[in-house]
MOPAC internal coordinates of N, CA, C and O (Angstrom, degrees):
PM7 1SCF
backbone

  N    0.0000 0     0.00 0     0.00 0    0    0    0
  C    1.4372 1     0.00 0     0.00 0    1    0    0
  C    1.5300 1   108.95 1     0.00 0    2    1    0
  O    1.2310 1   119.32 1   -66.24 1    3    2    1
  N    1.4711 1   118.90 1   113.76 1    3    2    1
  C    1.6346 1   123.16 1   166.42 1    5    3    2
  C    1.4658 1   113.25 1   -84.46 1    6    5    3
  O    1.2310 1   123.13 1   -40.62 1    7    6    5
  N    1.1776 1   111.61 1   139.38 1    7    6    5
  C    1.3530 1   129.01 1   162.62 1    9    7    6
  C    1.3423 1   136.02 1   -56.86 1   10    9    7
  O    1.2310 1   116.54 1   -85.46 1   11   10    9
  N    1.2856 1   124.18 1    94.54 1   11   10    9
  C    1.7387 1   107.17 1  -172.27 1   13   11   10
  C    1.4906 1   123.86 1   -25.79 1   14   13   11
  O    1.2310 1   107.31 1   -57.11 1   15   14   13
  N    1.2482 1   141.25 1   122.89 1   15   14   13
  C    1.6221 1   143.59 1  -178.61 1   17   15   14
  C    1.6975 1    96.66 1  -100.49 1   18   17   15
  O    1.2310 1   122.66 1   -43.56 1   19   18   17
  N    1.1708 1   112.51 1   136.44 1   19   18   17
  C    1.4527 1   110.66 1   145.81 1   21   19   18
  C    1.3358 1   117.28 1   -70.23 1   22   21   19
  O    1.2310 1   130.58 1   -48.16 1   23   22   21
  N    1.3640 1    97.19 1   131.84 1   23   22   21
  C    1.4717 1    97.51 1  -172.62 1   25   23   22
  C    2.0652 1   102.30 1  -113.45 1   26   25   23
  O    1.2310 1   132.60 1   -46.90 1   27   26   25
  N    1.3294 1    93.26 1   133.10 1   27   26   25
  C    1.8826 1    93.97 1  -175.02 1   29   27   26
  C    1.1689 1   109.23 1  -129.61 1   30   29   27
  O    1.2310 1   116.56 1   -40.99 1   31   30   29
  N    1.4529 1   124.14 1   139.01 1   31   30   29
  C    1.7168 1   126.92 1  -162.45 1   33   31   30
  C    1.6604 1    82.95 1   -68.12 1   34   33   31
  O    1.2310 1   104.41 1   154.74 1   35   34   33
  N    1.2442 1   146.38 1   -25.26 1   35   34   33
  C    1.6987 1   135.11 1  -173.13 1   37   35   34
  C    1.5630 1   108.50 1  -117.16 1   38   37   35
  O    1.2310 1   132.45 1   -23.22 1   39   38   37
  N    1.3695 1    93.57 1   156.78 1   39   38   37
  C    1.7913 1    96.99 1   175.99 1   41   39   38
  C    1.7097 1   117.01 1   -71.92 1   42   41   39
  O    1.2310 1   127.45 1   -45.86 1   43   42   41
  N    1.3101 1   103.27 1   134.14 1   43   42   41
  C    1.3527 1   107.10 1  -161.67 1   45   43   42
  C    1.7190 1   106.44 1   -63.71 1   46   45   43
  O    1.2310 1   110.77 1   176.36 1   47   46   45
  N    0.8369 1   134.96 1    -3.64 1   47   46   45
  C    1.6600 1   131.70 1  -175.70 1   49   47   46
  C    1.7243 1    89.35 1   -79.49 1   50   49   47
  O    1.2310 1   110.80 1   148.02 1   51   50   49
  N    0.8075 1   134.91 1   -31.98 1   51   50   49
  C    1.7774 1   127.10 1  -160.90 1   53   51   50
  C    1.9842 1    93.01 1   -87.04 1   54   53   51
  O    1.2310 1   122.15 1   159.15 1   55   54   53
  N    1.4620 1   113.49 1   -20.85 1   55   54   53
  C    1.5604 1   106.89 1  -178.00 1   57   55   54
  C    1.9100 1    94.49 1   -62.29 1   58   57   55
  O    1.2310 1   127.84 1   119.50 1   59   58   57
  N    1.6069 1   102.52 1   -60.50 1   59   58   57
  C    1.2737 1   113.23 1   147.18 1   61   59   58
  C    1.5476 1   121.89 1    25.96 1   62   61   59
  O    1.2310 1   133.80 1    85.29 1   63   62   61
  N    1.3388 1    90.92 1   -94.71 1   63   62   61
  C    1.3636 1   130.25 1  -169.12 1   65   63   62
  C    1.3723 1   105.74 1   -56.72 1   66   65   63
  O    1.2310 1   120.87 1   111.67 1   67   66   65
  N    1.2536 1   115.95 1   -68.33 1   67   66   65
  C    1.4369 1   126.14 1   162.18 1   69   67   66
  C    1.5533 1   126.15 1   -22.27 1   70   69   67
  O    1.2310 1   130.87 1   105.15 1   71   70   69
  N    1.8311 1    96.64 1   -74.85 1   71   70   69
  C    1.4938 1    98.67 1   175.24 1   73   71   70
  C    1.6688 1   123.34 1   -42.06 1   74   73   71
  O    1.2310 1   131.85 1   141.62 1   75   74   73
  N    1.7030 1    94.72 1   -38.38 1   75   74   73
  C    1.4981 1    97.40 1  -169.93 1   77   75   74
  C    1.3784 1   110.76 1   -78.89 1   78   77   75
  O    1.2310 1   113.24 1   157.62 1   79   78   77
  N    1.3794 1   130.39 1   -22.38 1   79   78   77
  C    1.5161 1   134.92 1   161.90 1   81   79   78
  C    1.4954 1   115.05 1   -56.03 1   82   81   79
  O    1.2310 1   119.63 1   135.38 1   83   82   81
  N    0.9745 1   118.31 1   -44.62 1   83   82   81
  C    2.0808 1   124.80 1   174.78 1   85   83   82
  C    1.4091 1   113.39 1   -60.86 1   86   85   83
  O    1.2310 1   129.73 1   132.04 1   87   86   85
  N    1.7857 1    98.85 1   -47.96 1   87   86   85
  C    1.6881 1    87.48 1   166.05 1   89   87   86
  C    0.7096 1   140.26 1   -73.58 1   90   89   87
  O    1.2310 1   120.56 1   171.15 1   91   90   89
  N    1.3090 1   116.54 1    -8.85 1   91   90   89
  C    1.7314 1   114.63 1  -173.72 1   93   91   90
  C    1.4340 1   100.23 1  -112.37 1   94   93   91
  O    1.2310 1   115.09 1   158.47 1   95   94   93
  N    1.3322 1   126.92 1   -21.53 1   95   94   93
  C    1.9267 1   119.35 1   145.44 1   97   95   94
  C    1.4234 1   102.75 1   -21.57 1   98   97   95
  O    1.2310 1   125.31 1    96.79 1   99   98   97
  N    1.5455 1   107.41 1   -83.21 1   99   98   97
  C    1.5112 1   127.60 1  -159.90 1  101   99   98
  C    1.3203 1    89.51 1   -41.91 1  102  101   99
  O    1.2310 1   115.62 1    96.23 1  103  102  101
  N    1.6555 1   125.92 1   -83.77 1  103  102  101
  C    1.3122 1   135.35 1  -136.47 1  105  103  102
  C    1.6672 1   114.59 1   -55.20 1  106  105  103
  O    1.2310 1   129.24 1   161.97 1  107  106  105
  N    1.9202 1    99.80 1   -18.03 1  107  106  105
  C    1.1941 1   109.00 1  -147.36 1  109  107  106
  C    2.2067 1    95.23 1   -96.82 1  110  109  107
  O    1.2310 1   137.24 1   148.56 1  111  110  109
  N    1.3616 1    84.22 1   -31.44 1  111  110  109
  C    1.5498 1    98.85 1  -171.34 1  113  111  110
  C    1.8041 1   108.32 1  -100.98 1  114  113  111
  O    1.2310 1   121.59 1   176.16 1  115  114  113
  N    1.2195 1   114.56 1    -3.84 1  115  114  113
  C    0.9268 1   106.24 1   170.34 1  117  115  114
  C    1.5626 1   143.37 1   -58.45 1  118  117  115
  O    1.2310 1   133.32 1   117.45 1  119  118  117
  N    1.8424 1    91.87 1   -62.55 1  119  118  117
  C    1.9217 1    95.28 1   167.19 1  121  119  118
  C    1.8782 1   115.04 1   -72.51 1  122  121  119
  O    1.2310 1   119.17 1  -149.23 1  123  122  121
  N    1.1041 1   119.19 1    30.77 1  123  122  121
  C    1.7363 1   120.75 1   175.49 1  125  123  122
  C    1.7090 1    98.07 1  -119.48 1  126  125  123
  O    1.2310 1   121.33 1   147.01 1  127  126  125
  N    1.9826 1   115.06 1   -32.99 1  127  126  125
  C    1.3705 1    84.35 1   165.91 1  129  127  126
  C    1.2871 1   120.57 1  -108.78 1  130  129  127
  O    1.2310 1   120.37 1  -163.87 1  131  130  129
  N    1.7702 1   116.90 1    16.13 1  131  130  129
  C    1.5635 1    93.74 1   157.69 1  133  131  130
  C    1.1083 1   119.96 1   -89.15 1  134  133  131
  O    1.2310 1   108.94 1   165.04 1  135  134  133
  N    1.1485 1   138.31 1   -14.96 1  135  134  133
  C    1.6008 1   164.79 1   164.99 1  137  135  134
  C    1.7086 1    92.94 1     8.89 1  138  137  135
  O    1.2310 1   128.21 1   110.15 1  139  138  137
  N    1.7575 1   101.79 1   -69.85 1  139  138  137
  C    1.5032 1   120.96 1  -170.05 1  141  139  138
  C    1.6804 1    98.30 1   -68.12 1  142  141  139
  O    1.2310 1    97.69 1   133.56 1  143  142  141
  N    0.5831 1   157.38 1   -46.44 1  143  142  141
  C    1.7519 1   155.75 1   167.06 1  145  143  142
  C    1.5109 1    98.52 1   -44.29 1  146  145  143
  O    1.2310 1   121.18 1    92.75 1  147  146  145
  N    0.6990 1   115.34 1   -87.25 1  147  146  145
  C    2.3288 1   128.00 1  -168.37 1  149  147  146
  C    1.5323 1   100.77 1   -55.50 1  150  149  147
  O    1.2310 1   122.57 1   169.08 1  151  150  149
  N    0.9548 1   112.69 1   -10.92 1  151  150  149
  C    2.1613 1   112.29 1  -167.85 1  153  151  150
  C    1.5616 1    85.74 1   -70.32 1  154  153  151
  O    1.2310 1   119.85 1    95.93 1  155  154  153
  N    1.7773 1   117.90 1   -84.07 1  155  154  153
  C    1.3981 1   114.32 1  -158.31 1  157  155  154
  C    1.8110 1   132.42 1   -30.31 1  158  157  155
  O    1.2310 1   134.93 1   143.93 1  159  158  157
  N    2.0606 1    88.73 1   -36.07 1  159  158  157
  C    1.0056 1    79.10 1  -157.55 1  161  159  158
  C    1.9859 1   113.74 1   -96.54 1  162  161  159
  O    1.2310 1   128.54 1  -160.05 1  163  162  161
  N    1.4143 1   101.15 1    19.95 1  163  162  161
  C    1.7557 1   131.06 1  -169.26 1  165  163  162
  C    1.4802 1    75.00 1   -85.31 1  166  165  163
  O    1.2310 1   124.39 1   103.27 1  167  166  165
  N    1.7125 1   109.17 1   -76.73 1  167  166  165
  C    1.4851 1    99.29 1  -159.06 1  169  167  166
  C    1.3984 1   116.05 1   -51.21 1  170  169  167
  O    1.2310 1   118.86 1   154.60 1  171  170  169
  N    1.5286 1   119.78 1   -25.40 1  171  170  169
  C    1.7560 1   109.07 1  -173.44 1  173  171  170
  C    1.4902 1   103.24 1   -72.01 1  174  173  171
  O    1.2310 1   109.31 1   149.00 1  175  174  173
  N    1.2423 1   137.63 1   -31.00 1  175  174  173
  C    1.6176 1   138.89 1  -146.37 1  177  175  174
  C    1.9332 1    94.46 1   -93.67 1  178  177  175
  O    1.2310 1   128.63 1   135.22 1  179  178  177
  N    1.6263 1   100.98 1   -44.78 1  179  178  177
  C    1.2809 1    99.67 1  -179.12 1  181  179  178
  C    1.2372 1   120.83 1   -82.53 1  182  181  179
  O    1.2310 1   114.33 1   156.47 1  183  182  181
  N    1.6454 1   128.35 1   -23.53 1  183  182  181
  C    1.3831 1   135.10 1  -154.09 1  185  183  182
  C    1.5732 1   120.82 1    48.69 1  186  185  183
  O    1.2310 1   131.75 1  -147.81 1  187  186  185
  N    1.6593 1    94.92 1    32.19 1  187  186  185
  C    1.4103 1    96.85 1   158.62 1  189  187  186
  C    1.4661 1   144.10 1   -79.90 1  190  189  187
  O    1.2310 1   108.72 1   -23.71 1  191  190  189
  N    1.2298 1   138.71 1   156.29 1  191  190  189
  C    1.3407 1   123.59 1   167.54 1  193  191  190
  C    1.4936 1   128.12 1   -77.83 1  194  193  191
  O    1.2310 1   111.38 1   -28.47 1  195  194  193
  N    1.3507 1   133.85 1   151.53 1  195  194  193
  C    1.3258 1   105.64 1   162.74 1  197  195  194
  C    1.1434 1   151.52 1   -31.14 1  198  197  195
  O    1.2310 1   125.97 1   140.65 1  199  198  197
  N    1.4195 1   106.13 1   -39.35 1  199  198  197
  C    1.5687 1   103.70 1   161.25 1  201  199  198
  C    1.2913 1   127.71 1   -98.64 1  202  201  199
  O    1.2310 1   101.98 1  -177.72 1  203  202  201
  N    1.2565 1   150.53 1     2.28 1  203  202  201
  C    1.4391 1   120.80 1   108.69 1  205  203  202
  C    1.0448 1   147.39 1   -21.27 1  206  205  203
  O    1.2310 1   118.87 1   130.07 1  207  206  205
  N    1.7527 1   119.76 1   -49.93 1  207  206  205
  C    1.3583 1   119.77 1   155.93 1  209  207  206
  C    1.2027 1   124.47 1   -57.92 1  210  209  207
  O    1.2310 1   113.41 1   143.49 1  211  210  209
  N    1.2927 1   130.06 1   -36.51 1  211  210  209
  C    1.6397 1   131.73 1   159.51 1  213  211  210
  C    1.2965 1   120.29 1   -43.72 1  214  213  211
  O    1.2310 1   126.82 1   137.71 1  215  214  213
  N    1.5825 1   104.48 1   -42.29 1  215  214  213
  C    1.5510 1   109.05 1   179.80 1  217  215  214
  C    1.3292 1   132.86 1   -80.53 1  218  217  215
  O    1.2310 1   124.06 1   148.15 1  219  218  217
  N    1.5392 1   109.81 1   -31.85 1  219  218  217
  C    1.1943 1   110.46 1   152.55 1  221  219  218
  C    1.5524 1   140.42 1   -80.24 1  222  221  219
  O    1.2310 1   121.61 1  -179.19 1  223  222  221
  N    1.6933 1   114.52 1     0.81 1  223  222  221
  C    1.2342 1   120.16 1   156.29 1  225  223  222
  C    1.5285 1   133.10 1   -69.64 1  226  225  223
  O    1.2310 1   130.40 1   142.31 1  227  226  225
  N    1.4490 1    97.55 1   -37.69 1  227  226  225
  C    1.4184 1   127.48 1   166.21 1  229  227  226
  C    1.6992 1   110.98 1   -40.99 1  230  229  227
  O    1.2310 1   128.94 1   109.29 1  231  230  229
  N    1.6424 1   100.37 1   -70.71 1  231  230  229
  C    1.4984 1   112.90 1   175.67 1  233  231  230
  C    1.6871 1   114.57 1   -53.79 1  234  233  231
  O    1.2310 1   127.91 1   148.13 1  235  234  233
  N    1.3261 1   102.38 1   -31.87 1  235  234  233
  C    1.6956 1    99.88 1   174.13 1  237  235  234
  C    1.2182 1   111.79 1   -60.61 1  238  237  235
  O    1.2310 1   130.12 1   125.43 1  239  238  237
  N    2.0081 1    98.09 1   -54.57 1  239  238  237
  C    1.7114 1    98.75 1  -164.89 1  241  239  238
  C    1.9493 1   105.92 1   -68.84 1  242  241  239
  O    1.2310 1   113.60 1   167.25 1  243  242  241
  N    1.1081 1   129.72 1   -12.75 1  243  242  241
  C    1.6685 1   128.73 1   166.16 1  245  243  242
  C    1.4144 1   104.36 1   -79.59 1  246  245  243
  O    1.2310 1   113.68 1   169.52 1  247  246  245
  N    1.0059 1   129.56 1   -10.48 1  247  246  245
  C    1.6772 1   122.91 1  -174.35 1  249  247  246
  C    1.7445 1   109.82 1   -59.87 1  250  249  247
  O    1.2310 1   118.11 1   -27.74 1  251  250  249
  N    1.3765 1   121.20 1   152.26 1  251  250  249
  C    1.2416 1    99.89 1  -155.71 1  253  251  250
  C    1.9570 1    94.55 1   -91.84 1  254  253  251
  O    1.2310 1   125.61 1   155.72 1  255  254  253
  N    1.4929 1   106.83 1   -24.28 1  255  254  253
  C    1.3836 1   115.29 1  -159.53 1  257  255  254
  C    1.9453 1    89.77 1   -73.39 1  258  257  255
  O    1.2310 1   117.23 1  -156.86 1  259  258  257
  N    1.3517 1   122.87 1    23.14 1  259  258  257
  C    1.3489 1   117.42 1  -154.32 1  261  259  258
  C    1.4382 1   100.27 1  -115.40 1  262  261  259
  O    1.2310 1   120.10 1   180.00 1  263  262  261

């Protein structure tokens, strides 16, 4: 008795490949375009200026645990 196989016109390591390319698109581009959404409402809670908030994103994004 054989086991049904998926069968795919390509070798399955390149589906692989793929999936792992989309996620790391997303993962990679993600916090730069919510950036503009979450900004306004940092500066209202903190009463920061823009550049404070710039500056302390900065220091996050160099943080090493980051």
């Amino acid at each position: 008795m054989t086991r049904g196989r998926l069968s795919l016109p390509f070798f399955y390591g390149w589906l692989l490949v793929a999936i792992g390319f989309v996620t790391m698109a997303v993962g990679v581009n993600a916090p730069h375009r919510l950036l503009p959404a979450v900004s306004p409402p940092i500066l209202d809670d903190f009463g920061w200026d823009h550049g404070t908030t710039a500056g302390n994103l900065l220091i996050l994004a160099l943080s090493p645990q980051h």
